[in-house]
C-alpha positions in Angstrom: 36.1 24.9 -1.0 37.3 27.1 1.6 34.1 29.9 0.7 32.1 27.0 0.8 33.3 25.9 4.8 33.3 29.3 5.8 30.0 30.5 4.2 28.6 27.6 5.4 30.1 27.1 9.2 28.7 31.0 9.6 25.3 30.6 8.4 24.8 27.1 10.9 26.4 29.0 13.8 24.3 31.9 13.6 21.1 29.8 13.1 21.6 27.7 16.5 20.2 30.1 18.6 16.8 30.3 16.4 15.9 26.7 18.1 14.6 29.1 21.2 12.4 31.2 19.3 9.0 32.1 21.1 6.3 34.3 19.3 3.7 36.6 20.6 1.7 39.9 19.6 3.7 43.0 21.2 1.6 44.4 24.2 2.1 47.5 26.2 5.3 45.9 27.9 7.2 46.3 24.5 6.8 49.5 24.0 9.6 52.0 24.4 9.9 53.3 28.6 9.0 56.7 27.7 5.4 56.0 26.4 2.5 56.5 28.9 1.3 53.4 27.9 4.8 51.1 29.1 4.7 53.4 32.2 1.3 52.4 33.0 2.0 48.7 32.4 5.3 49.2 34.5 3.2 50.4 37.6 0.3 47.9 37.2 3.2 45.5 37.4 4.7 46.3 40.3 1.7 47.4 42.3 -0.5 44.4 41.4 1.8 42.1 39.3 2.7 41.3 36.0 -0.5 39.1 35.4 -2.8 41.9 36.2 -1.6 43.2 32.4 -3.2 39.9 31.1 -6.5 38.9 32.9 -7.8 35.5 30.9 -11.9 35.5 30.9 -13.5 32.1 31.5 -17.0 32.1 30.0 -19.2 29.3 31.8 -22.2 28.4 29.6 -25.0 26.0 31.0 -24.6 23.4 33.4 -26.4 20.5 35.2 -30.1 21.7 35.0 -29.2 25.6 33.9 -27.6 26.3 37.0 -24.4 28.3 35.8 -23.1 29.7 38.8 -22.9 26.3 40.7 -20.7 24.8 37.7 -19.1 28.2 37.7 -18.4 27.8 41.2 -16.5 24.1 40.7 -14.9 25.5 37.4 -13.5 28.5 39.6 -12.1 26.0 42.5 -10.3 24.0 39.6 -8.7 26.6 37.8 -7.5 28.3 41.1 -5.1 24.7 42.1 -3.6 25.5 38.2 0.0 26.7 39.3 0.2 29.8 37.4 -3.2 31.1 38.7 -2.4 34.0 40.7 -6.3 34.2 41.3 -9.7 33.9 40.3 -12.4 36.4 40.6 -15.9 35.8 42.1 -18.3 34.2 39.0 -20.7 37.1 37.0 -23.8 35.7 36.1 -25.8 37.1 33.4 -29.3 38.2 34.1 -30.8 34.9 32.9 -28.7 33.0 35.0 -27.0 30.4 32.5 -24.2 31.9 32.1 -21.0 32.8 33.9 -18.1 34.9 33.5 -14.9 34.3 35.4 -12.1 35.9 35.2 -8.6 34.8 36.0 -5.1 36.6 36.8 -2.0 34.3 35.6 1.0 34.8 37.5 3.5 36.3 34.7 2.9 38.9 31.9 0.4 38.1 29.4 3.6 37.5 26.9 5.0 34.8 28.9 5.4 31.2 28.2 3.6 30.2 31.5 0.6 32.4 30.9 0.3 30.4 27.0 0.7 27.1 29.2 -2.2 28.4 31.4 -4.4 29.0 28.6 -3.9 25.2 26.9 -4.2 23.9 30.4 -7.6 25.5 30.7 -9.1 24.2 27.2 -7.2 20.5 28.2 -9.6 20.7 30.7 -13.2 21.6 29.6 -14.1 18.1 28.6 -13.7 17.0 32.4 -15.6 20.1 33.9 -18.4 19.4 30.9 -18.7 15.6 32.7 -18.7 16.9 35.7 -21.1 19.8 35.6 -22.5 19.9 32.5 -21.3 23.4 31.1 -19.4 24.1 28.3 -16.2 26.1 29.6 -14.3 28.6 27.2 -11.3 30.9 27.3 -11.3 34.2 25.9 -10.3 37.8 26.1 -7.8 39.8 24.2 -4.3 37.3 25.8 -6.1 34.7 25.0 -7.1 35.9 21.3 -3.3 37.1 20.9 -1.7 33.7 21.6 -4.9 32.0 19.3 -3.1 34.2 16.2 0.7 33.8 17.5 -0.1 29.9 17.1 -2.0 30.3 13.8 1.1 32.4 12.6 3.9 30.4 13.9 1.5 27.2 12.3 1.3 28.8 8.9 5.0 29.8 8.5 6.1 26.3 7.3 3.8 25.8 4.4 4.2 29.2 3.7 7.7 28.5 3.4 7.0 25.7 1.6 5.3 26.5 -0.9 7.1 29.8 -1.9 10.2 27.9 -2.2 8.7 25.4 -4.1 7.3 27.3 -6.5 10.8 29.3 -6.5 12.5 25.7 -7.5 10.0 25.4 -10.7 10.6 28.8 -12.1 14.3 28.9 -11.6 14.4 25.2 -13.1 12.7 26.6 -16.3 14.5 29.7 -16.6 18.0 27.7 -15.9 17.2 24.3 -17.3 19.1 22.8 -14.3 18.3 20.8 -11.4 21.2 22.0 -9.2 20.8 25.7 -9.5 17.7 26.0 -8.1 18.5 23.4 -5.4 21.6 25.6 -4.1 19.5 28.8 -4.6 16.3 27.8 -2.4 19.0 25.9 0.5 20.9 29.0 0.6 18.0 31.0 1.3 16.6 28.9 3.9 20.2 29.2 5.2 20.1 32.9 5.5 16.7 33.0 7.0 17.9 30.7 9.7 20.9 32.5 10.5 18.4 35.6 10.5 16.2 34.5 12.8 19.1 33.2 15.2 20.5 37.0 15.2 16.9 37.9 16.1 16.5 35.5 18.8 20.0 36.0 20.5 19.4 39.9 19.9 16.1 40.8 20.9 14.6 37.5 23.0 18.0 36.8 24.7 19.2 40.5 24.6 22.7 39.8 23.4 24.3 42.9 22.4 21.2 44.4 22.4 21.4 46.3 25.7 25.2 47.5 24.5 24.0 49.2 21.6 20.9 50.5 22.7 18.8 48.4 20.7 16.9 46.6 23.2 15.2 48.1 26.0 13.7 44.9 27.2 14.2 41.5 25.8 10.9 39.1 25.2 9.1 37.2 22.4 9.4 38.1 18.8 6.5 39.2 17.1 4.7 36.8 15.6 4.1 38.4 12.0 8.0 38.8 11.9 8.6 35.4 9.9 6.1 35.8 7.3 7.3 39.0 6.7 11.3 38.1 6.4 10.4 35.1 4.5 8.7 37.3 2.2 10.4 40.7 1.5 13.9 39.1 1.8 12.6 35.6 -0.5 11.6 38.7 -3.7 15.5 40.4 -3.0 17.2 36.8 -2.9 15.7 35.5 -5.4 16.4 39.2 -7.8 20.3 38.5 -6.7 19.9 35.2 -7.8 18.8 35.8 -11.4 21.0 38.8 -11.7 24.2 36.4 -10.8 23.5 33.1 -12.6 21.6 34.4 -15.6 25.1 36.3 -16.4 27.2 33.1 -16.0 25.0 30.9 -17.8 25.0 32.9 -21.0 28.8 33.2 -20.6 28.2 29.1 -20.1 26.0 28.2 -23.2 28.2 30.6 -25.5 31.6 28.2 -25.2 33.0 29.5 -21.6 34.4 26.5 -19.8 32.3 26.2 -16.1 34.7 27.8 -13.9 35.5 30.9 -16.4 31.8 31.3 -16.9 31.5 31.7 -13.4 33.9 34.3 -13.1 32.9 36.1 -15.5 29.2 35.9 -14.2 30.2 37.3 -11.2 32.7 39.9 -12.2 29.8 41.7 -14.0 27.0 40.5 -11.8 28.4 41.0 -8.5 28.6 44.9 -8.9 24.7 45.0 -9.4 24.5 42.6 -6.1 26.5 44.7 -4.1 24.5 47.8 -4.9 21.2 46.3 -4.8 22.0 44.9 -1.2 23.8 48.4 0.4 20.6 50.2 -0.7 18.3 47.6 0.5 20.5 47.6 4.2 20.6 51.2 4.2 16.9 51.9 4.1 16.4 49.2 6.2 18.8 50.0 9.1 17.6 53.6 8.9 14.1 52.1 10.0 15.8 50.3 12.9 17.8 52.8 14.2 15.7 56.0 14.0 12.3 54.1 15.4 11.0 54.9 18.4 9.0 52.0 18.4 10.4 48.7 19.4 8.6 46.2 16.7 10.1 48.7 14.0 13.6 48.7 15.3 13.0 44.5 14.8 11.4 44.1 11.4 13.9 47.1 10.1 17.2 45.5 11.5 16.2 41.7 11.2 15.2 42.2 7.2 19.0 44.5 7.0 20.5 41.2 8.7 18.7 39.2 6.5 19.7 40.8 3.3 23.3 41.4 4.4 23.9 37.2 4.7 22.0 36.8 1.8 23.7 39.0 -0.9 27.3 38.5 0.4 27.4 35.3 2.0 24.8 33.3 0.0 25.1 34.9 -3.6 28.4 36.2 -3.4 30.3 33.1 -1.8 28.5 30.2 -1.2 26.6 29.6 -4.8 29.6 30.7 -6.5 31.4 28.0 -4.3 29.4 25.3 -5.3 28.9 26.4 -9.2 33.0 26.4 -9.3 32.7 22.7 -7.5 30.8 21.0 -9.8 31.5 22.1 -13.2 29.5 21.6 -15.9 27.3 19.0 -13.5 25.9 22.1 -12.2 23.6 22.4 -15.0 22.7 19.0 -15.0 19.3 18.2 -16.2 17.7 14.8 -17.3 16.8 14.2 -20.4 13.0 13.7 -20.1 13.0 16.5 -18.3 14.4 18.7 -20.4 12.1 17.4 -23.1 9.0 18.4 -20.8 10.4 21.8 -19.8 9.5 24.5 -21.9 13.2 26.5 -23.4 12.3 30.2 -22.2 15.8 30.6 -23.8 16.2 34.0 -22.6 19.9 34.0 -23.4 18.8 33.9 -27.3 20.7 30.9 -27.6 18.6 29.7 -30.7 18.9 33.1 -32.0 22.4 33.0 -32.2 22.3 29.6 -33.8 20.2 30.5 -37.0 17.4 28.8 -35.5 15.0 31.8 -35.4 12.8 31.4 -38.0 12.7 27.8 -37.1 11.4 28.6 -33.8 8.7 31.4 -34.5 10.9 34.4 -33.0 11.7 37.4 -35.4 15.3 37.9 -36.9 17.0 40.8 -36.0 16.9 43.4 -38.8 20.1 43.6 -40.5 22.1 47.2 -40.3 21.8 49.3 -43.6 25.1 50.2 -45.1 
């Protein structure tokens, strides 16, 4: 029970600060302060401000009679009252004359919260400038395409998660012929991603302890492909250490060990694969993080070596343990219809052990010659 408290208190604290996590694609002000390219972002920064990094183009097609630049010219007075519109340039129009190109300078970096506010504001918008001038009013240009894909990535990562977990929950429950098992298995993942991504928030958004160990440079958003990715390296690991652990205490279970030895025994044999699984896993992945010079590897390497870490010793090693110990033989609850409809993978070789070989289609073991 204790495990259970502890494991559990840990993984909730450590997830608290993933409530404040803000994705966006790295740009030239993540990269490390010795690169031309950060340098050059730094002085554009300063000498123009941090907007200057991000322009936003306003594409102004048609209008009230084809007259572009006249709609462009009410579309440009708008935008410029938005309060984080450092300014607007003059409208471009194209040789035709229908349409107009506007470009507009947000107040903060093109990474920032109020430059992603300034860009919704602007689409909220182009039904009223279509009423009143008849153009159709767009937003483009490379921070406007990256915070199009950091919303269809931060939109995607819950049915991702979804439906890898669920189809997780349906393998496991075939290979274990429980309902439980899989249960604590796919809630003590989402546990350990939680906690993850709260260590990667208070690390590298906040800069907590970042700065102290040299890790962060800079604080800011996390990337937005970083999810996805933890999700799915560290779901294929968890999910190994899983298998490894309960597959050993269920045969111990189904061959006449009472719940709690089984589980004991399970892990006494199991955990020593688990533990050296996981060290390699952190190893190679803290070596990426620490020996990067770029700042995106230094995240996915030590966020996936976090990730692993809580998984394989507080997940595996304490918390499904825990709750195996707990319930007993309820652990391996399953109904009875259910357990009619499942398929018996049997990959202990119960039935083989029971004389019911032949019975079942599977080849006896030859016997030893004398």
């Amino acid at each position: 029970m204790w495990l259970l408290l502890a494991g559990g208190i840990l993984l909730i604290g450590l997830s608290i600060p993933a409530v404040g996590l803000r994705l966006a694609l790295p740009d030239n002000g993540t990269a490390a302060p010795s690169t031309t390219q950060r340098k050059a972002y730094d002085l554009v920064a300063r000498g123009f401000g941090p907007g200057f990094n991000g322009p936003l183009a306003v594409v102004v097609e048609g209008g009230a009679n084809g007259n572009a630049k006249a709609a462009a010219t009410t579309v440009s007075s708008a935008i410029a009252k938005l309060g984080d519109v450092a300014m607007v340039t003059p409208p471009t129009l194209n040789h035709a004359g229908d349409t107009a190109v506007l470009t507009v300078v947000p107040k903060e970096g093109p990474t920032s919260q109020s430059t992603s506010d300034l860009v919704k504001a602007i689409r909220d918008q182009s039904s009223q400038f279509r009423r009143q001038t008849g153009a159709e009013v767009l937003v483009t240009g490379k921070t406007a395409l990256d915070i199009d894909v950091s919303s269809r990535l931060n939109g995607a990562l819950l049915p991702y998660l979804l439906i890898v977990v669920g189809l997780a929950f349906l393998l496991l429950t075939f290979v274990f012929r429980s309902l439980v098992i899989p249960l604590v298995a796919s809630l003590g993942f989402l546990l350990s991603i939680m906690a993850t991504l709260g260590v990667i928030v208070a690390v590298f958004q906040k800069g907590w302890l970042g700065s102290l160990f040299g890790i962060v440079d800079q604080p800011g958003p996390i990337m937005s492909i970083m999810p996805i990715l933890l999700v799915g390296i560290v779901f294929g690991l968890a999910m190994d250490y899983q298998v490894f652990l309960v597959t050993r205490v269920r045969e111990e279970y189904v061959h006449g060990a009472k719940p709690t030895e089984a589980v004991i025994a399970g892990l006494g044999h199991a955990s020593r694969v688990i533990v050296a699984a996981a060290l390699i896993m952190i190893s190679v992945f803290v070596g990426f993080g620490l020996f990067a010079s770029d700042p995106m590897i230094t995240l996915i390497g030590l966020g996936l070596a976090c990730a692993v870490l809580l998984d394989a010793f507080v997940v595996r090693m304490m918390l499904v343990p825990a709750v195996m110990t707990l319930l007993g033989s309820k652990a391996w609850w399953l109904p009875r219809w259910l357990e009619r409809a499942l398929p018996n993978i049997d990959i202990e070789g119960t039935r083989l052990r029971a004389g019911r070989g032949v019975e079942a289609g599977i080849p006896q073991p030859r016997p030893e010659s004398a």
